[in-house]
C-alpha positions as CSV (number, residue, x, y, z in Angstrom):
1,X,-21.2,-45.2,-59.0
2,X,-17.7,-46.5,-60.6
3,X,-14.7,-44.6,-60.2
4,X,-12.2,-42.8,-62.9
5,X,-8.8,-41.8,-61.7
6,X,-5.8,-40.2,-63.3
7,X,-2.3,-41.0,-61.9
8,X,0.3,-38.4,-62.9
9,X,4.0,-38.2,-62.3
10,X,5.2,-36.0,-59.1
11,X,7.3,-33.4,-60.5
12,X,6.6,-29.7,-60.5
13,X,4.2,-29.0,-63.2
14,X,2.0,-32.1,-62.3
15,X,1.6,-30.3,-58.8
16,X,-0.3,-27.1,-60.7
17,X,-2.0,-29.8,-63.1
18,X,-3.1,-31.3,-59.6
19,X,-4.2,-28.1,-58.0
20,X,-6.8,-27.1,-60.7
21,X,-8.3,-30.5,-61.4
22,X,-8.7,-30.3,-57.2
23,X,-10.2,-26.9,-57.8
24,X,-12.2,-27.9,-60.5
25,X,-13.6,-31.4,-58.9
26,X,-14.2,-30.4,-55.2
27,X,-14.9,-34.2,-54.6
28,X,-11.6,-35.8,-55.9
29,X,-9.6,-37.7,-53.6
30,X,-6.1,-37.3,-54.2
31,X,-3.4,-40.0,-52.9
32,X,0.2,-38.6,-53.3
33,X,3.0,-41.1,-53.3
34,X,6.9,-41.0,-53.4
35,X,6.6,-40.5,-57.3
36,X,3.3,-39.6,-58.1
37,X,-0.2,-38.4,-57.3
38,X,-3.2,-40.6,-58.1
39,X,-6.7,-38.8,-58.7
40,X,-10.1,-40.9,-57.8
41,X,-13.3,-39.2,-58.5
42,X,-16.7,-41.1,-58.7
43,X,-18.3,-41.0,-62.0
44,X,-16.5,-38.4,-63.9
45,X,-13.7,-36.2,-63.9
46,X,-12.8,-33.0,-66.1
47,X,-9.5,-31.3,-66.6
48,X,-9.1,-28.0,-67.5
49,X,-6.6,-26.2,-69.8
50,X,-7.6,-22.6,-68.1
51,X,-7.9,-24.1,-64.8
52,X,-4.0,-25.2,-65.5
53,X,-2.7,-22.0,-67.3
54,X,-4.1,-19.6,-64.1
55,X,-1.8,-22.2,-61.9
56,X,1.1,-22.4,-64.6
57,X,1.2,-18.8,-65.7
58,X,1.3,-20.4,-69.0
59,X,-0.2,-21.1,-72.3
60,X,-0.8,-25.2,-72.0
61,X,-2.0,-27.6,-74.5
62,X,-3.8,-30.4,-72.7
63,X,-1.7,-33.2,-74.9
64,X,1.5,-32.0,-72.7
65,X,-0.1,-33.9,-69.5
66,X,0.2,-37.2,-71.6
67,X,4.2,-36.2,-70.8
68,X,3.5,-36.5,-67.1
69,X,0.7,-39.4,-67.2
70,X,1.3,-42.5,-65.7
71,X,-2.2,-44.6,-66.0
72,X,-5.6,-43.4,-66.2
73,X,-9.0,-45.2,-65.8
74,X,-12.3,-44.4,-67.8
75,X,-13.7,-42.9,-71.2
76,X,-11.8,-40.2,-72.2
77,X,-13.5,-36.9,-74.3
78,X,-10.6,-34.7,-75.3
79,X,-11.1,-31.1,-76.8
80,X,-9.0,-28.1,-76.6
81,X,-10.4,-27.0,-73.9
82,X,-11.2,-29.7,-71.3
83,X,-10.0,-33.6,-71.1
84,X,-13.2,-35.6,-69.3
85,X,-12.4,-39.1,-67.9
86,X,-15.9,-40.9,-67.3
87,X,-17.8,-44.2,-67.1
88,X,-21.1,-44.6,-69.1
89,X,-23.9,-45.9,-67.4
């Protein structure tokens, strides 16, 4: 199964983005580096804008993590609500 990874910035509201796309996707591997955190998960990945806001204690409008993105990998569905990255088969 191919892989789809998100690679954010390391700053301090990437680390609560991080936290509840962990939380949501139990089977994510994250690799942290000096100035930011790479995401792998097989197949597909979906981010949450509630999953973020509990973290946050903040509204949050998935665009803003296209202001801490660094590179991403796969198809991406983007809604309101959730942002999947995933490869079709």
């Amino acid at each position: 199964m191919s892989k789809v990874f998100i690679a954010l910035q390391a700053n301090e509201d990437s680390r609560c983005i991080v936290d509840a796309i962990v939380a949501d996707n139990p089977e994510a591997t994250v690799n942290l580096q000096p100035a930011m955190v790479k995401i792998d998960m097989p197949g597909r990945l979906v981010i949450r804008r509630t999953s973020i806001e509990e973290r946050l204690g903040r509204d949050f409008d998935l665009q803003e993590v296209q202001v801490h993105l660094i590179s991403l990998s796969g198809h991406v569905d983007e809604t309101e609500d959730e942002l999947t990255l995933s490869w079709d088969r």
